[in-house]
ROVEXMI-965245 format. One line per field, with one value per residue: residue in three letters; x negated, y, z negated of N, C-alpha, C in turn. Coordinates in pm, whole numbers, plus 50000, padded with zeros to 5 digits. Layout:
<sites>
res	c(ALA|...)
n.X	c(X|...)
n.Y	c(Y|...)
n.Z	c(Z|...)
ca.X	c(X|...)
ca.Y	c(Y|...)
ca.Z	c(Z|...)
c.X	c(X|...)
c.Y	c(Y|...)
c.Z	c(Z|...)
</sites>
This chain:
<sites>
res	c(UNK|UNK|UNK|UNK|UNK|UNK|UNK|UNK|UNK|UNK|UNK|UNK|UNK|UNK|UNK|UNK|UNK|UNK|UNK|UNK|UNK|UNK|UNK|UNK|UNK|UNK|UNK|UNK|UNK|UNK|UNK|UNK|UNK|UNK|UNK|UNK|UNK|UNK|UNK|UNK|UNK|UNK|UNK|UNK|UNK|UNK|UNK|UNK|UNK|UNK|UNK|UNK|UNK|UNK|UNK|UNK|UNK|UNK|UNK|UNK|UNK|UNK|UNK|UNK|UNK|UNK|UNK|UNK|UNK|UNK|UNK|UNK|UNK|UNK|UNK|UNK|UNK|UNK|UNK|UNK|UNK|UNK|UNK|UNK|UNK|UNK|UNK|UNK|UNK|UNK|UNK|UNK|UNK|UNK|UNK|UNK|UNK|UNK|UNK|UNK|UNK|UNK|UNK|UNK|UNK|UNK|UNK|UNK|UNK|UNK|UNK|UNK|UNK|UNK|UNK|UNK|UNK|UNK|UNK|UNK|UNK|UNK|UNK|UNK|UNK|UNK|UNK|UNK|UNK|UNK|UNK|UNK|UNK|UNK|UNK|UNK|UNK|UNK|UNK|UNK|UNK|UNK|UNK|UNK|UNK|UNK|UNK|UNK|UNK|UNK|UNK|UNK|UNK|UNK|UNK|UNK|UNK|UNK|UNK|UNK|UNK|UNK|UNK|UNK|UNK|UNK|UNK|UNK|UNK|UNK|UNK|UNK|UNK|UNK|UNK|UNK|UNK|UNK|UNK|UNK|UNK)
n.X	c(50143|49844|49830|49570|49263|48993|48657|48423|48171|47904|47905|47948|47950|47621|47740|47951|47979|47823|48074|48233|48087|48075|48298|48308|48138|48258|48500|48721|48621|48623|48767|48981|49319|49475|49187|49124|49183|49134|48829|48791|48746|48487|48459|48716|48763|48579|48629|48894|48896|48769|48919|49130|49029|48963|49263|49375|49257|49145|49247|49466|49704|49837|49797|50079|50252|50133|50161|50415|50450|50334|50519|50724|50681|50611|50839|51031|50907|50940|50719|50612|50390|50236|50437|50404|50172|50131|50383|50299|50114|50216|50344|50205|50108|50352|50511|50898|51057|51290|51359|51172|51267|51541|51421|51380|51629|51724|51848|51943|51727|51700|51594|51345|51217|51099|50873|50830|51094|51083|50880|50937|51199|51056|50872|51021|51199|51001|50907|51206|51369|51119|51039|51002|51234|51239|51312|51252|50984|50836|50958|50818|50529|50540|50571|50334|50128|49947|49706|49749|50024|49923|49739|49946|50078|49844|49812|50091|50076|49831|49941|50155|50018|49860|50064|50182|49999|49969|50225|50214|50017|50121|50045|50159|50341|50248|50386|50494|50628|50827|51043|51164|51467)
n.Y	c(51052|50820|50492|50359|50502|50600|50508|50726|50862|50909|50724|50474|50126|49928|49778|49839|50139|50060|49976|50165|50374|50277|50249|50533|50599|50477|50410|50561|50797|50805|50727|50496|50548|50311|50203|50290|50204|49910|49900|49827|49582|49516|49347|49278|49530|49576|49352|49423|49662|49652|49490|49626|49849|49713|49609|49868|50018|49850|49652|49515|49663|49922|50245|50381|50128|49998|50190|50227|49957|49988|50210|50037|49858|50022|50105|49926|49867|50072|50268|50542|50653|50525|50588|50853|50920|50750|50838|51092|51058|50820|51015|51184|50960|50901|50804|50831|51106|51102|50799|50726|50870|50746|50481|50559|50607|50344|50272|50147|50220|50474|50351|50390|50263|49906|49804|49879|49861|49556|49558|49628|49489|49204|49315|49394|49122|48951|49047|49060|48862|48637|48475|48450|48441|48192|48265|48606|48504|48467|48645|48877|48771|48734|49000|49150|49011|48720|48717|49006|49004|48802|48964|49176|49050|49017|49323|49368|49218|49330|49574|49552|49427|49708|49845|49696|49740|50059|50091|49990|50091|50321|50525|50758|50982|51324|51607|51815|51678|51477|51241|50875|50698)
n.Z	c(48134|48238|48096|48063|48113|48368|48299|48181|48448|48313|48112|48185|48288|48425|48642|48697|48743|48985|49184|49131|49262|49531|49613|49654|49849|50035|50324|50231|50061|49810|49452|49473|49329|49156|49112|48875|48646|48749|48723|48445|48506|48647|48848|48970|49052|49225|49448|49502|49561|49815|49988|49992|50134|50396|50480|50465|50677|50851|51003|51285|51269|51374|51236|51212|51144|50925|50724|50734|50626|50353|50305|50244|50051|49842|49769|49734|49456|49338|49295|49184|49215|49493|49659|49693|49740|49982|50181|50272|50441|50594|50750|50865|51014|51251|51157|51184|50953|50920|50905|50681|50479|50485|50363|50122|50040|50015|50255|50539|50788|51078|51347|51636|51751|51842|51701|51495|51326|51349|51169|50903|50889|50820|50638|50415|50371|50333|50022|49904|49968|49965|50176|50535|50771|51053|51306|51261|51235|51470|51631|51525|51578|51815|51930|51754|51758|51636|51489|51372|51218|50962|50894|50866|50596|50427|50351|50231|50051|49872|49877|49691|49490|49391|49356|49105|48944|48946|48809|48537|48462|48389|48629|48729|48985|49067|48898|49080|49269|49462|49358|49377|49342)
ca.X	c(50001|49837|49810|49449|49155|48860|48561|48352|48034|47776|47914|47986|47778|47572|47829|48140|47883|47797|48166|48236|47966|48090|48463|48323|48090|48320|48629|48841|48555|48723|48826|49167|49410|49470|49038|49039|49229|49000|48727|48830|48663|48410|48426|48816|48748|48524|48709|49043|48836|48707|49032|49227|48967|49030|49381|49427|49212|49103|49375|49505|49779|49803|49837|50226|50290|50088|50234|50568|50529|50327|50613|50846|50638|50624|50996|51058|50841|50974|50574|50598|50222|50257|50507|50367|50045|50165|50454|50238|50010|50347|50401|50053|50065|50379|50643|51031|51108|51468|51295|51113|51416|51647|51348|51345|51746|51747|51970|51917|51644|51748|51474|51371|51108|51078|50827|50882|51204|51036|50748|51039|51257|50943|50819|51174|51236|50872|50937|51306|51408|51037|51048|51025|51269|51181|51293|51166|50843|50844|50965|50669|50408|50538|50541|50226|50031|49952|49648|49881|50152|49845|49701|50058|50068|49770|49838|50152|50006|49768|49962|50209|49827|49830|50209|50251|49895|50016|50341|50188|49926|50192|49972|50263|50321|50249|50487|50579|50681|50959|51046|51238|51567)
ca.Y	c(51028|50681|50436|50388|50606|50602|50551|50827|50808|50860|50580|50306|49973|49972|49720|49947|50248|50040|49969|50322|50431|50182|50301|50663|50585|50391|50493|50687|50911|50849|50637|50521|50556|50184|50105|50374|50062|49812|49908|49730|49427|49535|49198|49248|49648|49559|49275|49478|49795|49595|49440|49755|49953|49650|49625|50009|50104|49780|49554|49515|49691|50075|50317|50402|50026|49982|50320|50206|49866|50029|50199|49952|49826|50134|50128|49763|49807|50227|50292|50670|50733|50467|50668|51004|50927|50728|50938|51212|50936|50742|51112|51203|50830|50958|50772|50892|51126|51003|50631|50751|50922|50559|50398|50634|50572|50198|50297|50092|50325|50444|50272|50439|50164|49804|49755|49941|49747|49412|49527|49675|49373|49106|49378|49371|48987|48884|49145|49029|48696|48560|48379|48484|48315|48118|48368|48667|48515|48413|48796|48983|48703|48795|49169|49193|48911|48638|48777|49120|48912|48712|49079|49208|48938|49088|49450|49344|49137|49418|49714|49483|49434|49835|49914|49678|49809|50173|50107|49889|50122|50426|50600|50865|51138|51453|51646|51858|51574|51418|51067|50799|50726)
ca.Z	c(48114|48247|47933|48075|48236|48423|48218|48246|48504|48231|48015|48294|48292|48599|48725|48692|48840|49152|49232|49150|49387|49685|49624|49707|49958|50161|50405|50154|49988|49625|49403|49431|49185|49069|49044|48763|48564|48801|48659|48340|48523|48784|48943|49045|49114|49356|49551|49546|49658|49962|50012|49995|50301|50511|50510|50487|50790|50963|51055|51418|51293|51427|51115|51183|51070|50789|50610|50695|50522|50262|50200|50215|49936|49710|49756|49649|49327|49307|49251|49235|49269|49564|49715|49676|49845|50208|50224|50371|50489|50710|50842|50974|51131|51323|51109|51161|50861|50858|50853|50575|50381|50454|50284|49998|50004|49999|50358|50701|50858|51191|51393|51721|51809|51770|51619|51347|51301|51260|51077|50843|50865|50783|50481|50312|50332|50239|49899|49868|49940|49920|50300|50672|50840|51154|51407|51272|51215|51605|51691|51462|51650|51987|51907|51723|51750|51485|51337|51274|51130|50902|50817|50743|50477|50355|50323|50151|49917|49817|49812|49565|49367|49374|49292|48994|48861|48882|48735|48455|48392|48444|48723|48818|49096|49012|48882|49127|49365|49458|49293|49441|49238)
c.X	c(49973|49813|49637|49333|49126|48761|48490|48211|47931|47785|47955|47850|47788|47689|47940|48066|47870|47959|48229|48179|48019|48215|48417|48253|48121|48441|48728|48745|48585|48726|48949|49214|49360|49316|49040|49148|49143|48916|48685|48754|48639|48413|48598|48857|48723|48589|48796|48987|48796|48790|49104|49138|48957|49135|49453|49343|49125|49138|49365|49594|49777|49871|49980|50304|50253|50145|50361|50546|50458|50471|50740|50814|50659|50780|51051|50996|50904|50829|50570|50509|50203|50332|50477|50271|50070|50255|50432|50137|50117|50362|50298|50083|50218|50514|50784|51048|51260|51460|51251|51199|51514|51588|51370|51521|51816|51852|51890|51843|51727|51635|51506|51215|51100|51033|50768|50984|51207|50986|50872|51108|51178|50922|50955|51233|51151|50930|51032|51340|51255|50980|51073|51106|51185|51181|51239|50987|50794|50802|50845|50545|50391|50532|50369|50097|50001|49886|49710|49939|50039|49822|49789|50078|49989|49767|49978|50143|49894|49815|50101|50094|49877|50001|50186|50070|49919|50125|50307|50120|49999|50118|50124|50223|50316|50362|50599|50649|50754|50966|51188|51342|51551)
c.Y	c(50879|50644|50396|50477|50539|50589|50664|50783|50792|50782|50456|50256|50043|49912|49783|50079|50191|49991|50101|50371|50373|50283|50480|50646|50518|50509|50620|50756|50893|50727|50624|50524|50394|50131|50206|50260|49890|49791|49891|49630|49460|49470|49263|49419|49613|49453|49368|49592|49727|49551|49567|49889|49841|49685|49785|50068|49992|49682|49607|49596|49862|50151|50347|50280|49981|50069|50247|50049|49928|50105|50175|49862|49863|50119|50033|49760|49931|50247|50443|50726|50698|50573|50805|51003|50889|50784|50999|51119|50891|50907|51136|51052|50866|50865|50834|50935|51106|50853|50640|50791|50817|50501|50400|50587|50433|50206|50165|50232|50327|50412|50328|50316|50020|49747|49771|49841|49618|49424|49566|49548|49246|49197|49311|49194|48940|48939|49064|48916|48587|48473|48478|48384|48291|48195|48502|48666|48517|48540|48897|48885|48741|48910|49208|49121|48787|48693|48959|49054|48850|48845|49203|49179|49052|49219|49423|49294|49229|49514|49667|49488|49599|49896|49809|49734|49986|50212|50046|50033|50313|50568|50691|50914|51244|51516|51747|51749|51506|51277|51049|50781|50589)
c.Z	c(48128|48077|47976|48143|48243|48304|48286|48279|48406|48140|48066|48247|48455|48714|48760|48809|48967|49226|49256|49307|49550|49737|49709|49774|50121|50225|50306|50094|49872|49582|49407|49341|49115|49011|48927|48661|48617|48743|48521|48360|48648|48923|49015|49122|49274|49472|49545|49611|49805|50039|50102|50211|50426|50561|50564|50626|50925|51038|51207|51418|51317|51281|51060|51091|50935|50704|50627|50602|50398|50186|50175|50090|49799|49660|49681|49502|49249|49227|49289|49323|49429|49637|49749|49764|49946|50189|50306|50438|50639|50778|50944|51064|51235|51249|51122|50978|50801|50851|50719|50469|50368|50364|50154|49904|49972|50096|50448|50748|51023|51335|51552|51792|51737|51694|51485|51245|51263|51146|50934|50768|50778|50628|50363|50277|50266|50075|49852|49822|49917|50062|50426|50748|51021|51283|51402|51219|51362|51654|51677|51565|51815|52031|51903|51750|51643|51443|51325|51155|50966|50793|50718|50614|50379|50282|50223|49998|49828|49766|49693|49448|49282|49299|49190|48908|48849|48827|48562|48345|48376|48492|48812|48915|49045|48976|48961|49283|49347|49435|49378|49315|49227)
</sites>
């Protein structure tokens, strides 16, 4: 059970209500998981909600990449809920399910496209060691482009926002779904 909800609609301030309202009127139809702890402080709902439907659907980067570093993210923080939702998200975008199962394994994925492989490589060092080194910052720029590489950043830096807020606020996976070890 999370340690916080949602307030409920007929007892929001108007401010919490009109972030509410955006969150479901925008690209995802819903509220995501993490704004029902957002909405603690309207003000950082609403930037991270605006944040979050950029990165998640308006980047340069094509959907297969974003799920995979998403969840090279989930993986690095072991954000169940994180995990549970792009999972089936990285498959629809056309992700390798044995990429997806290495991930889950903390294995070497077996990478059938490059640029998977960077975006992979770049996720896991940013997370890890903290630094891109010099050549594969070069490789992701000449692959993807810079503003990719810039917007990678971004999506990283968010869906970190979103995994340590549903681990914090212990926003699980359902129960009949499979957890990462």
């Amino acid at each position: 059970m999370p340690r916080i909800v949602m307030p409920d609609i007929a007892t929001m301030s108007d401010e919490q209500r009109a972030v509410h309202d955006e969150a479901v009127a925008g690209r995802r139809g819903r509220v995501p998981a993490p704004m029902r702890a957002w909405l603690q402080s309207p003000q950082l709902a609403g930037r991270a909600q605006r944040l979050g439907e950029f990165v998640r659907y308006e980047t340069g980067l094509p959907a297969r990449l974003s799920e995979l570093a998403i969840l090279v993210t989930a993986r690095y923080w072991t954000s169940q809920f994180e995990w549970y939702a792009h999972k089936s998200e990285a498959l629809k975008a056309q992700v390798d399910p044995a990429v997806i199962d290495a991930i889950a394994r903390r294995e070497p994925p077996p990478f059938t496209r490059d640029d998977e492989h960077l975006v992979y490589r770049f996720s896991k060092a940013l997370h890890e060691d903290h630094v891109v080194s010099d050549d594969l910052y070069s490789a992701c720029v000449a692959s993807l482009g810079e503003r990719s590489v810039v917007e990678l950043v971004g999506l990283l830096g968010y869906y970190t926002l979103v995994a340590m807020t549903l681990n914090v606020f212990e926003f699980g996976a359902p129960e009949d779904a499979e957890l990462l070890a």
